[in-house]
C-alpha positions, 0 to 999 in steps of 0.5 A: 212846822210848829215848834211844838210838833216838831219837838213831839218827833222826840217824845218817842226817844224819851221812853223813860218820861215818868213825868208824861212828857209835860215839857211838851204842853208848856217848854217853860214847864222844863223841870230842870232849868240849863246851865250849859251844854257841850257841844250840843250833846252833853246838857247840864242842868241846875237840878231844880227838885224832881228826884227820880227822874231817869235822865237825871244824873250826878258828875261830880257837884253837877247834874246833866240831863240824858232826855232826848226830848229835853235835849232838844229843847235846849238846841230849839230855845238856843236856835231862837235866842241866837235868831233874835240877837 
């Protein structure tokens, strides 16, 4: 299965998108580039301008990422990089 049409099974768990799920078309159009995530579930990102948006949100000095569809995109691009190491 293409990566990409794996990762459009989320795009309906991303129901807040106000961005109609670009990150889908190119994943290096991902607005918000990762900084670490925990545990496969929390993703904290380096917010990179797109104020609005509904999975954004404040801890402390940092920002974490609630996108489903996002999410996952990290856990594919981990799964590839740790392939290739």
């Amino acid at each position: 299965m293409n990566k990409i049409k794996k990762l459009a099974d989320y795009k309906s768990l991303a129901t807040k998108c106000q961005r109609n799920h670009i990150c889908l078309e190119d994943t290096s159009k991902v607005l918000c580039k990762t900084d670490y995530c925990v545990n496969n579930e929390v993703l904290f990102v380096k917010h990179e301008g797109f104020n609005g948006c509904p999975y954004l949100h404040s801890f402390g000095y940092s920002h974490f990422c609630s996108c489903p569809l996002r999410m996952q995109i990290d856990i594919e691009s981990r799964k590839t990089a740790n392939a290739h190491a």
